[in-house]
C-alpha positions in Angstrom: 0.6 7.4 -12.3 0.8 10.8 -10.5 1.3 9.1 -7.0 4.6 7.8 -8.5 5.6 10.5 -10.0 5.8 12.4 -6.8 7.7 9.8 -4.9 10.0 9.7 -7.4 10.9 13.4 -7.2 11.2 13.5 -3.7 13.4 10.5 -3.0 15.7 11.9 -6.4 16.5 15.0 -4.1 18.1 13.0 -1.1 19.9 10.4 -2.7 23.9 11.0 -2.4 27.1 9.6 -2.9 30.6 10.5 -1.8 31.6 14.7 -2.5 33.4 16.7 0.0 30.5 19.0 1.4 29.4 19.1 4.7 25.8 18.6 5.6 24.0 21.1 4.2 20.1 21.8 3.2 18.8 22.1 -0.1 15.7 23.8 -1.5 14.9 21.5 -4.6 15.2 23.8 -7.9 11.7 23.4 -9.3 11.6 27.6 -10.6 14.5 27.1 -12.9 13.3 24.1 -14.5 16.0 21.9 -13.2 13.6 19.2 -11.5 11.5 16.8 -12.9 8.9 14.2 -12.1 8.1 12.2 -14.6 6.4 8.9 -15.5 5.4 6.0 -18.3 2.4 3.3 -18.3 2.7 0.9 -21.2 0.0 1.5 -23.8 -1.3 -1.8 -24.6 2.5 -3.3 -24.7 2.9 -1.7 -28.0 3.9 1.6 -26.8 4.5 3.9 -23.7 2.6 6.3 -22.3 4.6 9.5 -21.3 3.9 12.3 -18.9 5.2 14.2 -15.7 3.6 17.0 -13.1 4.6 20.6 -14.0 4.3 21.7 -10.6 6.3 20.4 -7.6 8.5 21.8 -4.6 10.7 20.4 -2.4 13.5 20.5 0.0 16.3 17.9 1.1 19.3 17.2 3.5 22.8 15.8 2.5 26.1 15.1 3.7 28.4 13.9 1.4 30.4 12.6 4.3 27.5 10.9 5.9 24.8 10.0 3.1 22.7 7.7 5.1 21.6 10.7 7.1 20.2 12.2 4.0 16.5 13.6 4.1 14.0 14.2 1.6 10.8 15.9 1.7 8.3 16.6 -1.7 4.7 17.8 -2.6 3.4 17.4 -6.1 0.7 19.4 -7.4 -1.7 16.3 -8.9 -3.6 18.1 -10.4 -0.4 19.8 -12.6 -0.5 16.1 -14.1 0.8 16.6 -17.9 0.3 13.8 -20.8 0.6 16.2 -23.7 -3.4 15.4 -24.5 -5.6 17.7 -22.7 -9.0 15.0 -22.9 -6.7 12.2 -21.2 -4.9 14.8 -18.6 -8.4 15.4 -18.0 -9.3 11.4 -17.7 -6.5 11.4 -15.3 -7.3 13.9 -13.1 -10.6 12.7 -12.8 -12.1 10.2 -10.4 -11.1 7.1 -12.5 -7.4 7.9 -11.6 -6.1 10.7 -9.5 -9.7 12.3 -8.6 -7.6 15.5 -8.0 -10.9 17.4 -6.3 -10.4 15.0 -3.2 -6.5 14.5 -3.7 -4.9 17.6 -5.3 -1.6 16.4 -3.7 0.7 13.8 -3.1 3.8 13.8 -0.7 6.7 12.3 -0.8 8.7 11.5 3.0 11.8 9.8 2.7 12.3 7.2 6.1 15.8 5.9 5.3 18.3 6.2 3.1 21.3 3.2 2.7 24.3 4.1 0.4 25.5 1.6 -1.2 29.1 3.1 -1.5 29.4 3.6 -5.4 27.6 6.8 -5.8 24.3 4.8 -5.9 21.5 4.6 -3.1 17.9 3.1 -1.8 15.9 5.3 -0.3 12.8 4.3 1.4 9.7 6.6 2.5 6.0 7.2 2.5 4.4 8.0 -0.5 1.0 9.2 0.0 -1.3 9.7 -3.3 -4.5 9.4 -4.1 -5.1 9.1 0.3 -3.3 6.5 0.8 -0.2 5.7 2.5 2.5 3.9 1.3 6.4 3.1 1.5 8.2 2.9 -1.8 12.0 2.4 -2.2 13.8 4.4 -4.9 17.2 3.7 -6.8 19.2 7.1 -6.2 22.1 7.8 -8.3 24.2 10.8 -7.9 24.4 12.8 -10.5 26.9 16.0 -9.0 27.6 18.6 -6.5 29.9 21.7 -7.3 29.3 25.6 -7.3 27.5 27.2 -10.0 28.0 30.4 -12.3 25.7 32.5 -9.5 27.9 32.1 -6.5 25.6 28.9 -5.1 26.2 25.6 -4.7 24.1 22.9 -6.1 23.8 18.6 -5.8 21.7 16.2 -8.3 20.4 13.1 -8.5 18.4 10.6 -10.5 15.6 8.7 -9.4 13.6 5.6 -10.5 11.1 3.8 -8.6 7.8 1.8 -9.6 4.3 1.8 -8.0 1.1 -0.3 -8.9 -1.8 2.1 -8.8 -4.1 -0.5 -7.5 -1.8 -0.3 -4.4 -3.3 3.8 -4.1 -7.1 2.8 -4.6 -6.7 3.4 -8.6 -8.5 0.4 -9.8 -9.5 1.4 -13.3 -8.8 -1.7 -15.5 -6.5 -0.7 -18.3 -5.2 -4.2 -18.7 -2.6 -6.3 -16.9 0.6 -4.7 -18.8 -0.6 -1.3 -17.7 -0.6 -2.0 -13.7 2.8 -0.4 -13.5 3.4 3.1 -13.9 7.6 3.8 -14.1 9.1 6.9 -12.4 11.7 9.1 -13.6 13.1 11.7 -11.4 15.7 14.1 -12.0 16.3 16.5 -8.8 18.8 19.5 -8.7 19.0 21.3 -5.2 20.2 25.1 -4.7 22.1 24.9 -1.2 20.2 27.4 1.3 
């Protein structure tokens, strides 16, 4: 669930639409609780299991003029992993899930990026959790660019994606319905 989770913070930061900025680099606002990476796992299809990772950073690179050339670059903390129930954060760090004294954390490389020319994007990259590899593709929607109150400028974006955890080496059976673990992210960037 954590592996997700990570991509999906990553990829949120890069995704762009159309705004008149030049390229510029962005240093992802995790300090100011304006970031999040957050998840769900169905709970027996009655209900959903909720949780994010408290501790992430990040950078990313976007032109507004040119959004396919936007970059992305995250590292989650796994074991920051956050359910709200300390005996099943504890489940999850351990080696049934994200065995967090091997892996204590997961990147997130975006590879590509493809507009899609109505403030909505894919963006592909290499997730790599649990030691293992993968390329994911999350759905990037813009959220906005603009100066802020501080004299800085800042861009967000949304982010969902979806990973199996068998797919990271996490094979412990929780039934079919829970295979899938959902990612939410919500990125904000501070322009360097």
């Amino acid at each position: 669930m954590k592996k997700s989770l990570i991509s999906g913070l990553a990829f949120a930061g890069l995704l762009a639409t159309t705004a008149p900025v030049q390229a510029a680099d962005y240093a992802i606002d995790t300090k100011g609780a304006h970031a999040f990476v957050s998840f769900r796992v169905s709970h027996l299809g009655t209900s959903w299991l909720l949780g994010r990772f408290n501790k992430f950073d990040g950078d990313f690179s976007y032109d507004s003029a040119n959004p396919d050339a936007s970059v992305v670059n995250v590292e989650i903390d796994t074991t920051s992993v956050d359910s709200n129930h300390a005996e099943r954060d504890k489940h999850i760090r351990g080696a049934d899930f994200l065995d967090v004294s091997k892996y204590p954390t997961a990147t997130f490389n975006s590879t590509s990026f493809k507009s899609n020319g109505n403030g909505t994007a894919k963006m592909t990259g290499d997730l790599t959790l649990h030691g293992v590899t993968k390329t994911i593709t999350i759905d990037v929607s813009k959220v906005g660019e603009g100066e802020d109150p501080w004299g800085g400028y800042r861009a967000g974006f949304s982010g969902t994606t979806e990973i199996k955890m068998k797919d990271f080496g996490i094979n412990y059976n929780l039934g079919p319905l829970s295979e899938t673990v959902y990612m939410d992210l919500q990125v904000e960037g501070i322009r360097k």
